[in-house]
LODOKOL-342398 format. One record per residue (C-alpha): residue number from 0; residue in one letter; x, y, z. Coordinates in nm, 2 decimals. Layout:
<nodes>
- resi, resn, xx, yy, zz
- NUM, a, X, Y, Z
...
</nodes>
This chain:
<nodes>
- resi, resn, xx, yy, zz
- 0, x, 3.60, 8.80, 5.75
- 1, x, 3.76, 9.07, 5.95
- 2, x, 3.72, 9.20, 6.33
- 3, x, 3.46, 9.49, 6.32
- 4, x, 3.70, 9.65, 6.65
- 5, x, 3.96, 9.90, 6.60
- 6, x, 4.31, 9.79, 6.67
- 7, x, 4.66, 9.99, 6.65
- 8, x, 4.87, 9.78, 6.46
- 9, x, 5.29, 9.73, 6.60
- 10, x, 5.54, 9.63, 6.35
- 11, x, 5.59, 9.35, 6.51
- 12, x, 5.25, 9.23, 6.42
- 13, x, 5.24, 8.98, 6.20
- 14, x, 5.00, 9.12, 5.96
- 15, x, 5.16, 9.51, 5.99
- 16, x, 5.37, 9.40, 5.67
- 17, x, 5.14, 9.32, 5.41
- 18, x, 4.89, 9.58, 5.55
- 19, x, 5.13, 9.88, 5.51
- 20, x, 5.23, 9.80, 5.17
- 21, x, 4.91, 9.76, 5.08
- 22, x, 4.88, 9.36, 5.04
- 23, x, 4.54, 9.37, 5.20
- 24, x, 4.34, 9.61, 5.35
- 25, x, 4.15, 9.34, 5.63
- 26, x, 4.29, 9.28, 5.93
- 27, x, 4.15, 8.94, 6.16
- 28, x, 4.28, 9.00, 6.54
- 29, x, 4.51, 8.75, 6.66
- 30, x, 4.18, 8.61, 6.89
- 31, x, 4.01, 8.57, 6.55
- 32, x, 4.30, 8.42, 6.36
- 33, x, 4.38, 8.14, 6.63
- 34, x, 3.96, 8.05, 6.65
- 35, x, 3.97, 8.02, 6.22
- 36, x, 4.33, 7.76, 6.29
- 37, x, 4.13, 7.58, 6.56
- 38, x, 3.82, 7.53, 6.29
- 39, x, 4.10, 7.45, 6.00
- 40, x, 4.24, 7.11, 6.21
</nodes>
């Protein structure tokens, strides 16, 4: 799954890496990301 909105991605995003080289193309918001963590536990 990835978050339908349009973000600007900082480097200091965690996800900026492995976007920019091309790693993966999705992106899941930090909102997103901490909601799928909460569901993981």
């Amino acid at each position: 799954m990835s978050c339908a909105k349009k973000f600007v991605l900082e480097p200091g995003d965690p996800q900026y890496t492995k976007i920019k080289e091309g790693i993966t193309k999705l992106y899941i918001c930090n909102k997103c990301n901490n909601i799928f963590k909460e569901e993981a536990i």
